[in-house]
C-alpha positions in Angstrom: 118.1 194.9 66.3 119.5 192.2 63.8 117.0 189.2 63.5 119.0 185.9 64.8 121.0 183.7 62.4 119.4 180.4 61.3 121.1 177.4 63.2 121.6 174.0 62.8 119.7 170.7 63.8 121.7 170.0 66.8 121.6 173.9 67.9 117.9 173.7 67.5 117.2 170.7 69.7 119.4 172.4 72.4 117.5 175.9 72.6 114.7 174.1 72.6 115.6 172.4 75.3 117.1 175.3 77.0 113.5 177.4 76.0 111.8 174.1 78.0 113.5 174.4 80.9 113.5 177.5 81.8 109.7 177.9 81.4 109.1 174.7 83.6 111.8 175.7 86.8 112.7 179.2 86.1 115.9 178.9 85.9 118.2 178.2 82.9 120.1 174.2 83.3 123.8 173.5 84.0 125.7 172.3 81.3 125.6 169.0 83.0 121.9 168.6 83.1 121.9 170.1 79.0 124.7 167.1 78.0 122.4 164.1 80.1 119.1 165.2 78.6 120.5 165.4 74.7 123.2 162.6 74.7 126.3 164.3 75.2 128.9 162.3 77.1 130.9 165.3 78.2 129.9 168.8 78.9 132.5 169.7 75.5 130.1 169.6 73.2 127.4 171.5 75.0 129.8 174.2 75.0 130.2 174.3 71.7 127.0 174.5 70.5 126.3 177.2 73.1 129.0 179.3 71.9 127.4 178.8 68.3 124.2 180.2 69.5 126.0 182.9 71.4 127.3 184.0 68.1 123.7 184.1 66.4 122.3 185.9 68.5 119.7 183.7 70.6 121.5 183.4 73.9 123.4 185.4 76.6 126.0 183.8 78.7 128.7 184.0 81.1 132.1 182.5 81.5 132.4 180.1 83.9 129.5 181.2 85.8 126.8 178.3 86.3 123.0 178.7 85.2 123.9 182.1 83.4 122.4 181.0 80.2 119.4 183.7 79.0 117.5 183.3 75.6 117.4 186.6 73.4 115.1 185.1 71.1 111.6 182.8 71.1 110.8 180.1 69.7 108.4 182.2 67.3 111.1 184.1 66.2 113.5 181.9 64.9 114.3 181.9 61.7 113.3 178.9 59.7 114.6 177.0 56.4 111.3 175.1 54.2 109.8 173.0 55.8 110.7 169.3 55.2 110.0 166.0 57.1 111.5 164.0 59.5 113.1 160.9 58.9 112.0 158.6 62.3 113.3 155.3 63.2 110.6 152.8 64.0 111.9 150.4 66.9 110.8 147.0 68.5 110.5 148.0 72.1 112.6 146.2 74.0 111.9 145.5 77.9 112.8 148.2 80.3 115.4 146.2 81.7 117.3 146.4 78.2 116.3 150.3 77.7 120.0 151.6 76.5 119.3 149.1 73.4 116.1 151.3 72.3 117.6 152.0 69.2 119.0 149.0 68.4 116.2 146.8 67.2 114.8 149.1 64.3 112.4 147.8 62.0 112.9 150.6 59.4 112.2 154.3 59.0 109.2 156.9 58.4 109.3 160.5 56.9 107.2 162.4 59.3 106.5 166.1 59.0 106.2 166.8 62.8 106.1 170.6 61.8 102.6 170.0 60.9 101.4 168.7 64.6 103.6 170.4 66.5 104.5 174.6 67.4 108.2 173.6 66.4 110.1 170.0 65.1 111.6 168.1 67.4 114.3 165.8 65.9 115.0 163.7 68.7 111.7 161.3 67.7 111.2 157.7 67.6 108.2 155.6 66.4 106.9 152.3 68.1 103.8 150.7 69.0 101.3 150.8 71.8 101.0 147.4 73.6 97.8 148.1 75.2 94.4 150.8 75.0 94.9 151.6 78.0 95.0 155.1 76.6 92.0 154.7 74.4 89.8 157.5 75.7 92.7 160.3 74.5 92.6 158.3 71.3 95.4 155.8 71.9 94.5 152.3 70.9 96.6 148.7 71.0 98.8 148.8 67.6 98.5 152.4 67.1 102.0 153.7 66.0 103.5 156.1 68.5 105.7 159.3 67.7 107.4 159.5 71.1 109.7 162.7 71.9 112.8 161.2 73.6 113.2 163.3 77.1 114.8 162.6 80.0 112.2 162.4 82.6 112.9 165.3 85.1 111.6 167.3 81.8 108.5 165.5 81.8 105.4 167.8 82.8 102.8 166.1 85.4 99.9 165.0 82.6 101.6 164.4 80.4 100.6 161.5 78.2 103.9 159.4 77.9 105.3 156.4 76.3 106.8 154.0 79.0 108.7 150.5 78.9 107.8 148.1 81.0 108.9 144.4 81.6 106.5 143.1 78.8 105.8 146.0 76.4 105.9 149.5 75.9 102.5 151.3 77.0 101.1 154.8 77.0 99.9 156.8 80.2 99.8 159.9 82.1 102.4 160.9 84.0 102.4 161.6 87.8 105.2 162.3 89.6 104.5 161.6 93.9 107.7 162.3 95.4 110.2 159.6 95.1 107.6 157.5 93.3 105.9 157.8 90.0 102.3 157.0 88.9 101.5 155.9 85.7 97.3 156.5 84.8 95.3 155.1 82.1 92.1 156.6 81.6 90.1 153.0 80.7 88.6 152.4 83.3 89.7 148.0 83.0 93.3 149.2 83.3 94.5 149.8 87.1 97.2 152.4 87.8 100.7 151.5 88.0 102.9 153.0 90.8 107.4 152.6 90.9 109.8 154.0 92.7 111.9 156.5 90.7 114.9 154.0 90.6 113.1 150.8 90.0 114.1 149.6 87.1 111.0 147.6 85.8 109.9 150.9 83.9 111.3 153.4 81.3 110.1 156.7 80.6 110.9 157.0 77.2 109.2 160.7 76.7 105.8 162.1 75.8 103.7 161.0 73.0 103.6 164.0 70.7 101.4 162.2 67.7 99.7 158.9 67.0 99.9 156.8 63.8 96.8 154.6 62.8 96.3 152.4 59.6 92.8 152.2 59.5 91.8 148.0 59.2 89.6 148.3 56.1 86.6 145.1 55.6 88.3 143.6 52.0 91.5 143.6 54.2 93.1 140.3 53.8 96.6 138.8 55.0 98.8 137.4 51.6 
């Protein structure tokens, strides 16, 4: 059988996508959920990047049948370019209220190599900074630069250790979904839990945490 062809970034971020679905509810998505979850406005260019990895070899689908999507090849199979690193914007987080401006405020950008932390890259990263430690027992202290995996939240696994706007800051905890409402956990004990209802909108998911950024505060430190 001929090994798959090599695809682009955008092709990658959908299979990957398609590969993470399907393990968490069994079934593959609908083009719909595919264009909400990676920024497509229309379900157009969803289907062309589906027929693109149609042609290569890593998915089967049919016509104008729903859900038919099936992957032909893993994740581990894929064939890969050399490695190189991922240029991440680093944003001010802005209040949940004001979430669709996430990527307006950037402060700059960081070369990343998430290859090196991760099974596979995700490109669809950004990089901002905890507001609290409420997360310090996994590691996660107030400053600490977070490499945050945009996702739309019905992707989000319960436990998940995510990166969430609120009114005042952004803040890192694990995700529990209960029913129409979400709970958001630290695990310091002088934090308490926070609790919304899915449409509230005094919070934003932004996505799980997938690596943590620390400059170390050395004692001959000193402000110019």
């Amino acid at each position: 059988m001929p090994r798959p062809e090599a695809l682009t970034e955008r092709q990658e971020q959908i299979l990957e996508f398609l590969s993470g679905y399907i393990e968490t509810h069994g079934i593959p998505p609908t083009l719909k959920t595919i264009a909400a979850a990676n920024g497509y406005r229309s379900v157009t260019g969803v289907v062309k990047v589906l027929k693109a990895l149609q042609q290569k070899g890593h998915i089967e689908r049919t016509e104008n049948q729903a859900r038919s999507i099936r992957l032909t090849s893993s994740i581990s199979q894929r064939p890969r370019g050399r490695r190189r690193s991922v240029r991440l914007s680093v944003i001010e987080p802005p209040p949940a209220e004001y979430s669709d401006e996430l990527r307006n405020e950037s402060l700059g950008t960081i070369d990343f190599d998430l290859g090196r932390f991760l099974k596979y890259e995700k490109k669809n990263c950004i990089v901002a900074e905890a507001g609290d430690s409420g997360m310090e027992r996994a590691g996660i202290l107030r400053g600490d630069w977070l490499v945050i995996e945009e996702k739309a939240q019905m992707m989000i696994r319960p436990g998940d250790v995510v990166a969430v706007l609120t009114s005042e800051k952004l803040i890192a905890r694990i995700f529990e979904p209960r029913g129409a409402q979400i709970a958001l956990l630290p695990d310091a004990g002088r934090f308490k839990e926070q609790t919304y209802h899915k449409d509230d909108l005094g919070y934003y998911l932004v996505g799980p945490v997938v690596a943590v950024i620390r400059r170390l505060s050395l004692p001959d430190d000193e402000e110019e």
